[in-house]
N, C-alpha and C positions, 0 to 999 in steps of 0.2 A: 435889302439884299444880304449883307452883311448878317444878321439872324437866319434866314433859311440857308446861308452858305456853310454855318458853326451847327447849323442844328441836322443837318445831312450829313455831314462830316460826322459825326457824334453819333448819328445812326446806323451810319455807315463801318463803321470801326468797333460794333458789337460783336458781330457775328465770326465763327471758327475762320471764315474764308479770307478775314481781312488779316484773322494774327497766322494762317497759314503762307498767305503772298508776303507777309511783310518781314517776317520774322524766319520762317521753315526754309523758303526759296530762295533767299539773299546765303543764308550758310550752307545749302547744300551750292550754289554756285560756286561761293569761297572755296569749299573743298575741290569742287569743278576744276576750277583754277588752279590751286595745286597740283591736284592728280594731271592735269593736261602738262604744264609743263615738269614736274619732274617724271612722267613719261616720256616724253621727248629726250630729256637728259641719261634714261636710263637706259634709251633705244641707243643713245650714239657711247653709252657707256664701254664697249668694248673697242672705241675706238680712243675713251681717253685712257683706258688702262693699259694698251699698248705701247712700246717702248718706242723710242722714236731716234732715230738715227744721229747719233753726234757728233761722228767725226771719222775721215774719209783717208784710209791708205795706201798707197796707189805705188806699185810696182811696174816698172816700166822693164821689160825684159827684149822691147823692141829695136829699131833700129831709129826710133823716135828722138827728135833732138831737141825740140819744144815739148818739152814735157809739166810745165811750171801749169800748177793748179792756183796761182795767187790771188789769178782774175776770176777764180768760181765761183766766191762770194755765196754760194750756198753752205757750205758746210766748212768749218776748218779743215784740216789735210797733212800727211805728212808720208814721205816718202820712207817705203819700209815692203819687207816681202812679205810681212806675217802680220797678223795683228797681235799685241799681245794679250794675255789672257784678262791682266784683271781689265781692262776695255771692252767691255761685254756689248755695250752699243754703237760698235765701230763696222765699219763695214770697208771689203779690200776689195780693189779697181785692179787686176791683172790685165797691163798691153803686152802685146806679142803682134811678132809677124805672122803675116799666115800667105795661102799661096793669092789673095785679092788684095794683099795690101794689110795694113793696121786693123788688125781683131783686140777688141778688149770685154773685159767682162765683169761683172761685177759679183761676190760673192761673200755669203756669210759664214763669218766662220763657228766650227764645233762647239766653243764653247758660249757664244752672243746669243743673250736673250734675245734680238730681233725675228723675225719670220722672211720667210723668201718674197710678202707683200710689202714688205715693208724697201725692200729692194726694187722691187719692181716700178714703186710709186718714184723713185729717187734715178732709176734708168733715163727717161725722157732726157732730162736736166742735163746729166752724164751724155748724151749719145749730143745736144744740141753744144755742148763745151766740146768734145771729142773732135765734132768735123772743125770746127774754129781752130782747134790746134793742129790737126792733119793739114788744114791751107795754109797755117802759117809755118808748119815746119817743110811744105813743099817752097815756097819762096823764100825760104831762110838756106833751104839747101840748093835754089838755083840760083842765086845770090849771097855767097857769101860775103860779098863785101858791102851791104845794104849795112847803114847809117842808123836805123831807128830804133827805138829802143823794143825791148820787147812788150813793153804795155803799147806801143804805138800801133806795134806790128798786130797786137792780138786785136785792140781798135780795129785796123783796117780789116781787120780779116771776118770783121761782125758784123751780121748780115742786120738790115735793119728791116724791119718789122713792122706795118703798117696795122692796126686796128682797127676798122670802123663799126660802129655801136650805134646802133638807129635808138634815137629816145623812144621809150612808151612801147618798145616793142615788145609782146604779151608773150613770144613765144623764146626768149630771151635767160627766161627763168620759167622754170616747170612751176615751180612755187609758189612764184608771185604768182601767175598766169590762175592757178588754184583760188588761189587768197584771194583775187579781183572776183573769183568769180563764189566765191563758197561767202566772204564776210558780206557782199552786199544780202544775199540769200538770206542767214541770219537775222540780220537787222529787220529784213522784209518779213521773212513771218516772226517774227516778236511783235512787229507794228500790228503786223495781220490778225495776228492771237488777241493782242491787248483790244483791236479795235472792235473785235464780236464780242467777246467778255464781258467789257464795261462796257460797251454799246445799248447790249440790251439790259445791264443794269439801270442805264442812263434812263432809256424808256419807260421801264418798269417805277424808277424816282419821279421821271415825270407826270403821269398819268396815276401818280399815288395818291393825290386828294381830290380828283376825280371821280376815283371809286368810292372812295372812305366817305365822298359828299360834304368834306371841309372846307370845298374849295369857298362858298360865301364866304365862312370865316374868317376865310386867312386876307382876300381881298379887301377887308375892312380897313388893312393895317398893312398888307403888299400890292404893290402893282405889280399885276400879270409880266412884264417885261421882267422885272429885277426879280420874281419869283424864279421863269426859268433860268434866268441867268444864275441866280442863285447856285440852284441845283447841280446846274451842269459843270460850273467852277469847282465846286464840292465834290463830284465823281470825278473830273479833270486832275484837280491837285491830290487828290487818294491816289489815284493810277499816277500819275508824277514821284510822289513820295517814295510807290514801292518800285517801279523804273529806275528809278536812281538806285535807293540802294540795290537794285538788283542789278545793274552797271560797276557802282563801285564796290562791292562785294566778289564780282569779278574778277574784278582789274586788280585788289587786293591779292586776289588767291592767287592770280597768275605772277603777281610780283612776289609773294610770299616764299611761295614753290620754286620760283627764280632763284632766288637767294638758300633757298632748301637746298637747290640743287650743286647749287658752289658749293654749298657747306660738304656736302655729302660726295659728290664726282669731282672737285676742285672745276677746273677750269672745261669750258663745254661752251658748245654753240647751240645758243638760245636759234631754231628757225625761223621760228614769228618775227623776234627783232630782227635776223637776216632780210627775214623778207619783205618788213614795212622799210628797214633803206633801202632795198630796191627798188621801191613803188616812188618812195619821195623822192627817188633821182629820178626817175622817167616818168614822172605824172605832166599833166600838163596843168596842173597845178599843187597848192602845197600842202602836200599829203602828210597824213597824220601830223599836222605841225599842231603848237599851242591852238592859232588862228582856225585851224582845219576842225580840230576835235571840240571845241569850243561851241563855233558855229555849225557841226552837225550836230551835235546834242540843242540846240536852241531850234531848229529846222525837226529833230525829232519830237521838239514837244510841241511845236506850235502845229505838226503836222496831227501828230496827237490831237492836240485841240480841236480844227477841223473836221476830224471824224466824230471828235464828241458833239460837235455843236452839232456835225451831221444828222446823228441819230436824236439829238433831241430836237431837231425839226421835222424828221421822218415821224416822233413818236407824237408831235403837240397836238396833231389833229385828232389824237386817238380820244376817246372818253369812257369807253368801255374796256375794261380786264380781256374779256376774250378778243378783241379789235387789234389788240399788241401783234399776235402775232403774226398778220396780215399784212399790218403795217410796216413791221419791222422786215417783213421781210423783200420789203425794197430798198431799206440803208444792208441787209445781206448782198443783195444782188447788183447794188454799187459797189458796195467794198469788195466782193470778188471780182467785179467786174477790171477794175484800176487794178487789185492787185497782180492779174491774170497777164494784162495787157502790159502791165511796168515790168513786170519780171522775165515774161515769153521772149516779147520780142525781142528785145537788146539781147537774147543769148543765142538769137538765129544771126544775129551781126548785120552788117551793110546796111544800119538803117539810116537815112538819107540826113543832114544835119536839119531840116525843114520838119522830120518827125520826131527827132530825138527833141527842138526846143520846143514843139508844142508838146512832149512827153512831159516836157520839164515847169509846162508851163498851165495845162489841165492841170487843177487839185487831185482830182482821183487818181490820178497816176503819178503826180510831184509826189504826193505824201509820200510815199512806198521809195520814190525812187532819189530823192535831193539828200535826205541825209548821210546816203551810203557815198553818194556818186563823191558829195564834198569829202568826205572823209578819205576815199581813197586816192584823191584828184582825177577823177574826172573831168571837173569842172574849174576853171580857172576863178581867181577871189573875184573878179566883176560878175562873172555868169552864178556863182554862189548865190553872193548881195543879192542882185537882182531877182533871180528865181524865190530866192527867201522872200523878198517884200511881196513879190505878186501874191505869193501863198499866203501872207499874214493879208492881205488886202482882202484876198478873196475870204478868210477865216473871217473878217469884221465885217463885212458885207451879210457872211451866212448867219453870223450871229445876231446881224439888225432884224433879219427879214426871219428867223425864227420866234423872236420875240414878239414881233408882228401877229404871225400865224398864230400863235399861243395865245395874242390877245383876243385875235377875233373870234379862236372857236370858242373862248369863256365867254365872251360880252354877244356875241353876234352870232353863235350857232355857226362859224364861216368853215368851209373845207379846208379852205384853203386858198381856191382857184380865184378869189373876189380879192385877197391877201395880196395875192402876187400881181393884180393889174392895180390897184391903190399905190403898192410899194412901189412897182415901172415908174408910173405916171409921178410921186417924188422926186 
């Protein structure tokens, strides 16, 4: 086996298509990866070159008698009626009476590089300190002889604020909610691409000394079993090799371009990183972790696998060149089949947890759908494990019972169908 696994390989790795996938699509992804994120950094770029607010002065022209900004904690502060010039990013708080009671307002002055949004954004903050001081300066004036200090008094006077946050909730973050639904996508047609590709590569390898009429020869010196297995480890680990660097050639660029992007906008928020800590605080399991990313790359290749053994059992009973494509075009109408059904239904929702594990648990729809689901937590690490092994189980099972089929239509003229009541009956 080991000889027709090096001598496929070798074959395999002649032709323009191999130094195009392996070599041409890893560096244009690299670039990919750059241009995606220092786009991102260049879209929020007029929000890092905008001036940002530093320091708060507050003129008090009212009848206000708590007027202490000490508990703002957002901005420094200093009491004054103007700002002065060279403070270009200072912004002034006018209170005044009016005929409702305490009017205040916030305002930028002539010569402050700030914007009136820049004002705007810092209001909310302002308006929620404001009422905290209007009730404590109404109890500090219908008691004057109240005891407590003024940090006590402004304490009492702070409404407290209750938060509740449903974990895993998708509609929480526009974002995330996106990214749940766009990276599993992805991953699904890369699977989908790679699996027609080399699919019918796999086929065309198999059924290649058949035609050529070497197949006596090569039986002198291989058994039928380790010939296909051969083969199909051979097209397997080719499509592996360029998979990988077509993943890390990515993940390069996009870390690349990261660092591009500090160098060039200083400080900036990365989205993607935004939004995979959102997913690994509300997954129900451990999203993008070491463990997560790990185990779906291991789940993408062993799913991989299964679709290659797929198609070199779809292809073993072929023996004639024009036969292939008759053949093959029942590992097509499986793989679209799985892929149709793993991708459709989970984005109509409500599906019952009785059809999402048998989702998870049919190969033709696990491949397409385990290594996204791990990756983003979907799945917690027991339902992971498991789903994994069934899928490696049922990959060693298709790969006994094609070598089976391969052997009998060389020795036995067999379809097939006498294959799979022999194999049962083991």
């Amino acid at each position: 086996m080991k000889d027709v696994y090096f001598f496929t390989l070798k074959q395999n790795m002649k032709g323009k298509g191999f130094k195009i996938a392996t070599f041409l699509i890893p560096l244009i992804l690299f670039i990919i990866g750059i241009a995606i994120t220092i786009g991102m950094a260049g879209g929020n770029s007029d929000e890092n070159d905008s001036f940002k607010v530093t320091k708060l002065y507050v003129n008090n022209e009212s009848e206000l008698i708590f007027d202490d900004f000490d508990y703002y904690g957002v901005l420094p502060w200093e009491k004054g009626k103007i700002v002065p010039k060279n403070e270009d990013t200072a912004l002034l708080l006018n209170i005044t009476d009016g005929a409702d009671g305490i009017c205040y307002n916030l305002s930028v002055p002539e010569n402050s590089v700030l914007k009136t949004d820049d004002a705007k954004e810092l209001m909310p903050s302002i308006d929620e300190y404001m009422n905290i001081i209007i009730k404590a300066d109404m109890i500090k004036k219908d008691n004057p002889l109240i005891s407590c200090s003024d940090e006590e008094l402004f304490k009492a006077c702070t409404p407290v604020v209750a938060n509740y946050v449903t974990v895993g909730d998708e509609n929480a973050n526009l974002g995330a909610s996106l990214f749940k639904m766009i990276g599993p996508m992805l991953i699904v047609f890369v699977l989908y691409f790679m699996s027609l590709v080399y699919g019918q590569t796999i086929g065309k390898t198999v059924i290649s000394e058949k035609v050529s009429k070497l197949m006596e020869t090569l039986l002198v010196t291989v058994k039928p079993g380790k010939l296909i297995s051969g083969k199909i480890l051979a097209m397997f680990s080719l499509a592996i090799l360029q998979m990988s660097l077509w993943i890390v050639c990515f993940v390069a660029g996009f870390v690349a371009g990261h660092y591009i992007a500090l160098w060039k906008y200083g400080e900036y928020t990365n989205i993607i990183l935004q939004i995979i800590e959102i997913l690994r605080d509300g997954s129900n399991g451990p999203a993008f972790s070491v463990t997560a990313v790990v185990l779906s790359i291991l789940v993408l290749f062993i799913a991989f696998l299964f679709l290659c053994v797929l198609a070199g059992m779809v292809s073993a009973p072929v023996s004639k060149a024009e036969e292939l494509s008759s053949f093959f075009s029942i590992y097509q109408v499986i793989v679209v089949v799985g892929f149709m059904i793993s991708y459709i239904i989970p984005l109509k929702g409500g599906v019952s947890p009785f059809i999402d594990r048998l989702l998870h648990i049919v190969p033709v729809t696990s491949v397409f759908m385990l290594p996204s689901d791990i990756l983003i937590g979907n799945l917690t690490r027991t339902e992971s494990i498991t789903y994994t092994a069934i899928l490696a189980v049922f990959t060693a099972i298709l790969a006994v019972y094609t070598g089976k089929i391969y052997k009998a239509r060389v020795f036995y003229n067999d379809s097939g169908e006498g294959t799979l009541k022999r194999f049962l009956k083991k």
